[in-house]
C-alpha positions in Angstrom: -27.1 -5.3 13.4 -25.0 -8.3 14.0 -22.9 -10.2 11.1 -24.5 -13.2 10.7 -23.6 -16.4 9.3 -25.1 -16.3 6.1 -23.6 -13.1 4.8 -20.0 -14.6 5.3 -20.3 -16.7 2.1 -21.4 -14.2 0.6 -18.7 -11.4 1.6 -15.9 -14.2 1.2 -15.6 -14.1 -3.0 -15.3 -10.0 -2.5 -12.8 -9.5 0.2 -10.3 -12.6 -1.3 -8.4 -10.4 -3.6 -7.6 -7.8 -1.3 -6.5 -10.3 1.4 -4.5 -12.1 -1.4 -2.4 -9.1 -1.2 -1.7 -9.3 2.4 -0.8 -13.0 2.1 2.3 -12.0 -0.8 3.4 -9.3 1.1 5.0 -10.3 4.3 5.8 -13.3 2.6 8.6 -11.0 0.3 9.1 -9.2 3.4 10.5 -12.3 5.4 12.2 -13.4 2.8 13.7 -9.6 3.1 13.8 -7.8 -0.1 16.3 -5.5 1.5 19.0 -8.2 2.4 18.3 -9.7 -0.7 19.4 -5.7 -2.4 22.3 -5.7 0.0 23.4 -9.2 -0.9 23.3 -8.2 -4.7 25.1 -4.8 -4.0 28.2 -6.3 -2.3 29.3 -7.5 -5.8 28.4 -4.8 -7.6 30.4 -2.7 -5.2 33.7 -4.5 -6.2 33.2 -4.9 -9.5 31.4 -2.0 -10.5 28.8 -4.3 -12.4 25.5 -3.8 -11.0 23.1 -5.1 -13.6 23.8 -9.2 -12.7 23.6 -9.3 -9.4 20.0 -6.9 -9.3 19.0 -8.6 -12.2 18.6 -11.9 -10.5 17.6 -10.5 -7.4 14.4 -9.7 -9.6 14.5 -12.8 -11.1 13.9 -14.1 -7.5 11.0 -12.0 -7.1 9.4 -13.1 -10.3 9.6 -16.7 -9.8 7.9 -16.4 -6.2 5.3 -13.7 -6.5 3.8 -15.0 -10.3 3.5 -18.6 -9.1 2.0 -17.1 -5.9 0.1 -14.8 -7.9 -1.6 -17.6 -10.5 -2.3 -19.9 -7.2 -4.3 -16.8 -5.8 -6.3 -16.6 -8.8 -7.0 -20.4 -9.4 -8.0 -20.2 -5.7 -10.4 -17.2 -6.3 -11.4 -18.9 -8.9 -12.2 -22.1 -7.4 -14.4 -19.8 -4.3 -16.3 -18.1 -6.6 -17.5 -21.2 -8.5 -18.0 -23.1 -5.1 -20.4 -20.6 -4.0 -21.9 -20.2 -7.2 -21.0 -16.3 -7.6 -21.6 -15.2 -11.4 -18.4 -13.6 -12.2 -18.3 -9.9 -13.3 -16.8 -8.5 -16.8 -14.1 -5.9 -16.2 
């Protein structure tokens, strides 16, 4: 039976978290989580101090992925009460 047009509004409030995750994702990747780990260990390797340079390396991550993160939700947010979906209770 072929996906019709109706059940696309329906599926969209369901399947937006799960995509959510696939938007944060590559977005750390191209940023490259790894260069940004080599980058903090080159100072840490001369100095033998370690905890600056990896704690602002997840500093970084923090201030991209919980803005990204609350956007997300606002967004899901925003679907669900376009399309009139009654919200569940966790």
């Amino acid at each position: 039976m072929p996906v019709r047009l109706g059940h696309v509004p329906q599926a969209f409030p369901i399947l937006l978290p799960p995509a959510s995750n696939l938007l944060v994702e590559p977005m750390l990747s191209t940023i490259g989580v790894a260069e940004l780990m080599h980058t903090a260990n080159a100072p840490g390797a001369e100095t033998y101090r370690y905890l600056e340079p990896y704690s602002m390396v997840g500093f970084l991550f923090l201030i991209i992925s919980i803005p990204t993160a609350a956007w997300l939700r606002k967004f899901e947010a925003w679907v669900s009460r376009s399309l009139g979906v009654v919200e569940r209770e966790h």
